[in-house]
C-alpha positions, 0 to 999 in steps of 0.5 A: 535537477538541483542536485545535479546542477550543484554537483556539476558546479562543483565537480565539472563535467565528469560529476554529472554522472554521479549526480544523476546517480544519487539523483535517481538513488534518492528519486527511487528510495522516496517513490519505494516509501510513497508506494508502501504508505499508500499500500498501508494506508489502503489495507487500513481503509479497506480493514475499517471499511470491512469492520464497519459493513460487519456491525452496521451496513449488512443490517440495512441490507434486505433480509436475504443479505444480512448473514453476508460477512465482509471479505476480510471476514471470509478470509480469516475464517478461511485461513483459521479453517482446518485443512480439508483432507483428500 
């Protein structure tokens, strides 16, 4: 709301458009960098988290779970496997 106050100010009535233009540029481009850090931030929790069940939490579990994996894990296992044939 600043910016485009400022822009007003000094470009008159016809700057209003372009403030609100690079208001909503800039308002777009910081909520595209917020989104990505989180979304990073949550693969780097979720990959510590799935590390540690792997080397210490399964083996609190009862006997019948401790060969579980994590699903990172069970994921890159599933990805390194050769492909089935049909």
């Amino acid at each position: 709301m600043l910016l485009v106050g400022l822009f007003q100010s000094r470009l008159g009535p016809d700057g209003t458009a372009l403030a609100w233009c690079v208001a909503i540029g800039i308002c777009a481009v910081w909520t595209a960098f917020a989104w990505w850090r989180g979304y990073r931030l949550f693969k780097a929790f979720t990959l510590r988290r799935d590390r540690q069940f792997d080397r210490r939490d399964k083996f609190a579990l009862g006997s019948d779970y401790s060969r579980s994996e994590s699903a990172t894990k069970a994921r890159q296992r599933r990805k390194s496997a050769p492909p089935k044939a049909r």
